[in-house]
C-alpha positions as CSV (number, residue, x, y, z in Angstrom):
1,X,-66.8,30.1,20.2
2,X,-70.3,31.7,20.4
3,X,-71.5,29.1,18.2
4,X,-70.1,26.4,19.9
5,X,-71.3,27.5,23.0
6,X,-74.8,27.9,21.3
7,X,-74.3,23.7,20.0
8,X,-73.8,22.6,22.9
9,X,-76.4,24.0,25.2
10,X,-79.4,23.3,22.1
11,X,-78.0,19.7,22.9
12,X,-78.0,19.7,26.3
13,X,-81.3,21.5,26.1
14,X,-83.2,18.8,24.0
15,X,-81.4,15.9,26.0
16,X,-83.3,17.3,29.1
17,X,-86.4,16.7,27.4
18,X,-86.2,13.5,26.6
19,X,-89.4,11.0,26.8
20,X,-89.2,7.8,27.1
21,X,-86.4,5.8,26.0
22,X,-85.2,2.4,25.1
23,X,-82.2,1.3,26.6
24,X,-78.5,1.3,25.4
25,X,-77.0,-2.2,24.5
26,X,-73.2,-2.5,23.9
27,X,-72.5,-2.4,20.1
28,X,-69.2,-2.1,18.1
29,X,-70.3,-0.3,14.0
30,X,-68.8,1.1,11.2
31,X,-69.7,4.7,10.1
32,X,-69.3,7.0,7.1
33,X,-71.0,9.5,4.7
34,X,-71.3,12.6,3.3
35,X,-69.4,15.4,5.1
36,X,-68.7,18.6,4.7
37,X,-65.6,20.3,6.1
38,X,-65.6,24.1,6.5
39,X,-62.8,26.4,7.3
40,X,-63.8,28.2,10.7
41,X,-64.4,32.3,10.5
42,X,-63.9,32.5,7.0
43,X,-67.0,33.8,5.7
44,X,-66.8,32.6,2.0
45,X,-68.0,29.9,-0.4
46,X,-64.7,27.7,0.8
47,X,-65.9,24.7,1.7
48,X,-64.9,21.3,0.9
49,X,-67.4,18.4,0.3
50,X,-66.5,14.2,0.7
51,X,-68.1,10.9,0.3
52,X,-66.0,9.2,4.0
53,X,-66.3,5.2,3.6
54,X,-65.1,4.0,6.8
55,X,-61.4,3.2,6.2
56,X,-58.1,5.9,5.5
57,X,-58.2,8.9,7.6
58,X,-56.2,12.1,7.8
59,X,-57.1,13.0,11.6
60,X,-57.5,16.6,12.2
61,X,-55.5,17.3,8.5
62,X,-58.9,16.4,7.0
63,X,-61.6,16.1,9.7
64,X,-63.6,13.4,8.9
65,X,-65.8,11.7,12.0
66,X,-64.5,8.8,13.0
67,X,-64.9,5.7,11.5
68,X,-65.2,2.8,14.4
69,X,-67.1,3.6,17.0
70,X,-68.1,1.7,20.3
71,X,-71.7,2.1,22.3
72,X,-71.3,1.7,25.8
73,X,-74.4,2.1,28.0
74,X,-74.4,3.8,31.5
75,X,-78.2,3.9,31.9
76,X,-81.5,3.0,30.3
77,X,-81.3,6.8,28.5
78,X,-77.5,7.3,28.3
79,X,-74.4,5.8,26.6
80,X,-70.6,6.4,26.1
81,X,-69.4,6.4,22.7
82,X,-65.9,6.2,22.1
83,X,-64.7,6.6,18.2
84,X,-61.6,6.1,17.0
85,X,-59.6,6.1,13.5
86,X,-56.1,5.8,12.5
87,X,-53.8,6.1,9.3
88,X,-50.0,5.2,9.2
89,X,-48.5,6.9,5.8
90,X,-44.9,6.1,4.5
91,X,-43.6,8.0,1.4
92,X,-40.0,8.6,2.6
93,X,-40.9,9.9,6.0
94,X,-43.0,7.8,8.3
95,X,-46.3,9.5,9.2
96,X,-48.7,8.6,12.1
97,X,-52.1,9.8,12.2
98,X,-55.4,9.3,14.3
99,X,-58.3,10.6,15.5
100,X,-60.5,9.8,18.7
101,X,-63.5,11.2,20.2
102,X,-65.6,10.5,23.2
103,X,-69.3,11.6,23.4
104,X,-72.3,10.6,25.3
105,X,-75.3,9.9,23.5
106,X,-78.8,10.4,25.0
107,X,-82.2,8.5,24.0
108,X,-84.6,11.5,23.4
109,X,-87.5,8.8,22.4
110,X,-87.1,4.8,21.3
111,X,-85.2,5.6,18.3
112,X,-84.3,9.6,18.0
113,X,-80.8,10.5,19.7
114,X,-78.8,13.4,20.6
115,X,-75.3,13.6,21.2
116,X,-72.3,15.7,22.2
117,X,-68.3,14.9,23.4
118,X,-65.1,16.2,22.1
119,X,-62.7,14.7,19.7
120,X,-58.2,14.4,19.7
121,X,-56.5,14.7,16.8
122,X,-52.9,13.6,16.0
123,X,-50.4,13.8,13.6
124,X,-47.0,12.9,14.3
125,X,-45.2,16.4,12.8
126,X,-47.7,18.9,13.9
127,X,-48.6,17.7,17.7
128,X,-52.1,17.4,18.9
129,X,-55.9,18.8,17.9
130,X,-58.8,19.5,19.8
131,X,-62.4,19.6,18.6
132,X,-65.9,19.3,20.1
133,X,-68.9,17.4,18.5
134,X,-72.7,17.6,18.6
135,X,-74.2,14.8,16.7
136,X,-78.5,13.9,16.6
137,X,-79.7,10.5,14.9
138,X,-81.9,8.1,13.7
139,X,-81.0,4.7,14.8
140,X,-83.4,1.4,13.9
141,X,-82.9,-2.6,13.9
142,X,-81.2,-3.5,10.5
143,X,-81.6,-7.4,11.1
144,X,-80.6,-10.3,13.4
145,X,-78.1,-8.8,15.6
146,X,-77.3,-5.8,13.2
147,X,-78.6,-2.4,13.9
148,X,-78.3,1.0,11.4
149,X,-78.1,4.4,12.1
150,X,-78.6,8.2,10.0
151,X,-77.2,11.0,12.1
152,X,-76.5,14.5,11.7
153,X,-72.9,15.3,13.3
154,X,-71.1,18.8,13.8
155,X,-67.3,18.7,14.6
156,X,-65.4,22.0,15.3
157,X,-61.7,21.7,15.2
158,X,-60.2,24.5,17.5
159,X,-57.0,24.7,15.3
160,X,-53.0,25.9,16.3
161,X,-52.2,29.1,16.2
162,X,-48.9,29.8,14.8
163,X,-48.7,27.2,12.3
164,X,-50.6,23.0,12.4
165,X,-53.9,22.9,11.1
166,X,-56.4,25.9,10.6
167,X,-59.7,25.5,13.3
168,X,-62.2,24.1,10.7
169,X,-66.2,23.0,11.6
170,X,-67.1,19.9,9.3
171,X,-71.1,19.1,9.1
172,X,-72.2,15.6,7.9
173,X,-75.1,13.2,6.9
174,X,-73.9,9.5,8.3
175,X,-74.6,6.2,7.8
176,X,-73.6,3.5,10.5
177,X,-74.1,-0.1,11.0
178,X,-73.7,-2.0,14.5
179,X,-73.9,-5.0,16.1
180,X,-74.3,-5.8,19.8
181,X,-71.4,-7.5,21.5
């Protein structure tokens, strides 16, 4: 919780500081890359590494950041970012799975970002997930109307107790494409 806590202040901390900014514009993208999902607390070499392409999802199962995600800006520094990815499995039993997150991402200078929200999980035999994330990028005009994006992202998956899914922090390295709406 400490380091949590710790994220999210850093985040808020450098989002103060911001300089000068260019604005938000409304952009729907595609994300995915190298993540690495960690179970929480453990304190050994247990980690799990993964190339995410923007597609099949296990939600909270297998914490990957979200795949589609949405800009929406509220200012010329600030923007809403909801994300959101889904998965229906059928092998027998009929399994429904997604994932959504809401963040707001701040403009610390014309392209350098910072970012925090929290994140839902679902899966249909376990109940729900709850996570926070803390993300910082790169983002830059790709071509025409198409923008790109490398971000650092932090997601920390509080876990059930009692059974469900173990809390687990994943860290990435993400690629994401965009264009304005």
């Amino acid at each position: 919780m400490r380091k949590t806590l710790l994220c999210l202040a850093v985040a808020m901390g450098v989002a103060v500081t911001g300089a000068q900014a260019q604005g938000w514009q409304t952009e729907l993208g595609l994300q995915g890359g190298f993540v690495r999902l960690k179970p929480a607390g453990t304190h050994r070499n247990d980690h799990v590494d993964v190339l995410a392409a923007p597609g099949w999802d296990l939600g909270p199962a297998f914490p990957v950041p979200s795949s589609i995600f949405l800009t929406i800006p509220v200012g010329d520094k600030m923007a809403l970012e909801p994300s959101f990815t889904g998965t229906i499995l059928s092998a027998g039993n009929t399994l429904s799975i997604f994932q959504a997150g809401l963040r707001v991402n701040y403009s610390l200078t014309k392209n350098v970002y910072g970012a925090a929200g929290g994140l839902l999980g679902h899966i249909s035999t376990i109940g729900y997930e709850a996570g926070l994330q803390v993300a910082g990028g790169y983002r830059f005009h790709l071509t025409g109307p198409v923008s790109a994006r490398l971000e650092a992202n932090v997601a920390m998956w509080k876990g059930k107790s009692g059974g469900g899914i173990a809390a687990i922090d994943t860290y990435g390295l993400l690629f994401g494409i965009s264009s304005r709406l």
